[in-house]
C-alpha positions as CSV (number, residue, x, y, z in Angstrom):
1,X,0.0,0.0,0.0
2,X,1.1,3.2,-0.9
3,X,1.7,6.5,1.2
4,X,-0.7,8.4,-0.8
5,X,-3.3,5.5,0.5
6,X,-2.5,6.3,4.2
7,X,-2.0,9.7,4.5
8,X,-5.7,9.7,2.5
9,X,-7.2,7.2,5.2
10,X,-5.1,9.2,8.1
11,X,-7.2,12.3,6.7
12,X,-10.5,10.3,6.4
13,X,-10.3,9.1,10.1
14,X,-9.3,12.4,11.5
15,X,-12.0,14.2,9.5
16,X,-14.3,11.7,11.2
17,X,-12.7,12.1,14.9
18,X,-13.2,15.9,14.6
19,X,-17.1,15.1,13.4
20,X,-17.5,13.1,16.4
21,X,-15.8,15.2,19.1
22,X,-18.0,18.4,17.6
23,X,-21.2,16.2,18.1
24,X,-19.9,15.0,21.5
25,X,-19.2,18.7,22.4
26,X,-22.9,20.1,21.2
27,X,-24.5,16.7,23.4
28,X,-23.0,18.5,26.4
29,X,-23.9,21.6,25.9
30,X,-27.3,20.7,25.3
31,X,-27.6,18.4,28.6
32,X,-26.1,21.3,30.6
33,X,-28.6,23.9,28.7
34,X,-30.9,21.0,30.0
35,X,-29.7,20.7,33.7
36,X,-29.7,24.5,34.4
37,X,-33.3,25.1,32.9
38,X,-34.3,22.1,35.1
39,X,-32.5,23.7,38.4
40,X,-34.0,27.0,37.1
41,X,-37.3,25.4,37.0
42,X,-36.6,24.0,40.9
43,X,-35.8,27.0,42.2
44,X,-39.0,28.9,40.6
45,X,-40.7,25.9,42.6
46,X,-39.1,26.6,45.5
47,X,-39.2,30.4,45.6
48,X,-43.2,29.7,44.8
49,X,-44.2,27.6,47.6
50,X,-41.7,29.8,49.7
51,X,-44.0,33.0,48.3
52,X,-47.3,30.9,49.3
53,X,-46.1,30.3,52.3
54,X,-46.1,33.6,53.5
55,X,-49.1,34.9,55.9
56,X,-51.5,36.1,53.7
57,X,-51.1,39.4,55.3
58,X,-47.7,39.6,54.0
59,X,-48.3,37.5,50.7
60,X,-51.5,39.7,49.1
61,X,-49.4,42.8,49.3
62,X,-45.9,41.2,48.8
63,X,-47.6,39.9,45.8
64,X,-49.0,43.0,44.3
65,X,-45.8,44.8,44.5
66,X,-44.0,42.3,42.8
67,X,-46.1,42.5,39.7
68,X,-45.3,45.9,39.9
69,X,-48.2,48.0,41.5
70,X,-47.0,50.8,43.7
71,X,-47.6,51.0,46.9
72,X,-50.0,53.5,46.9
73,X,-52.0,52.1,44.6
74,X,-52.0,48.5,46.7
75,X,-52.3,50.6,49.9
76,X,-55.8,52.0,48.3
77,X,-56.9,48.9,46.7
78,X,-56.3,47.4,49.7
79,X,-57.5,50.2,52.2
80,X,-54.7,49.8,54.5
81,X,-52.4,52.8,55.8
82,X,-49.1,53.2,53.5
83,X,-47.4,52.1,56.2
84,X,-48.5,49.0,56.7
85,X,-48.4,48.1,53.1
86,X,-44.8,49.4,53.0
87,X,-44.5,47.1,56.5
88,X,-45.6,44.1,54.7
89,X,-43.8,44.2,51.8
90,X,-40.5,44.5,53.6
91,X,-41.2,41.9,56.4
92,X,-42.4,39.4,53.2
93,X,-39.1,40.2,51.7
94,X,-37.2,39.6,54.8
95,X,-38.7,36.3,55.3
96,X,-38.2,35.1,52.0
97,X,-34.5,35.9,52.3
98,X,-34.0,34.0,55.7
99,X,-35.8,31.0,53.9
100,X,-33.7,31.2,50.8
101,X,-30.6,31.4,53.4
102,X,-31.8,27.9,55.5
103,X,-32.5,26.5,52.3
104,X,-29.3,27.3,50.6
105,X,-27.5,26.1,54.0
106,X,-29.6,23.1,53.9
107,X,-29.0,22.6,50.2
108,X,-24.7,22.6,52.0
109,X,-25.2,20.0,54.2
């Protein structure tokens, strides 16, 4: 067999090993596009519950202002002082951070 024969199946094989290692390399990235969307989706499950969870004099506001109502307007709708609305939105946010923080030192152990 002739040089010109394996330098042309040397080519062939290496063209094909470059084919493979590009397919190997998209696979991955698609089953890590695939595990983050699936954690993303578990923590929007998580923060959810954690969000229902809340008294509902805490949640009903809370909720409001995260859809992006001002707090007058959720104060009025509401019929509740400006302060208390202002109250409950931070005391909502303040709890949902201390249960992110157990279940993130939860998630450690």
């Amino acid at each position: 067999m002739s040089v010109h024969y394996f330098k042309h199946q040397f080519h062939k094989l290496h063209s094909q090993l470059r084919n493979l290692t590009y397919k190997l390399t998209q696979q991955q990235e698609a089953v890590k596009v695939h595990q983050e969307e699936t954690e993303a989706s578990i923590i929007t499950l998580d923060l959810t519950g954690m969000v229902e969870d809340l008294d509902i004099a805490l949640r009903i506001p809370y909720e409001m202002y995260y859809v992006g109502h001002p707090c007058k307007d959720i104060a009025r709708i509401l019929k509740l002082p400006l302060g208390d609305v202002k109250n409950s939105i931070s005391f909502a946010q303040k709890e949902l951070k201390e249960k992110i923080e157990r279940r993130r030192l939860g998630a450690r152990a």
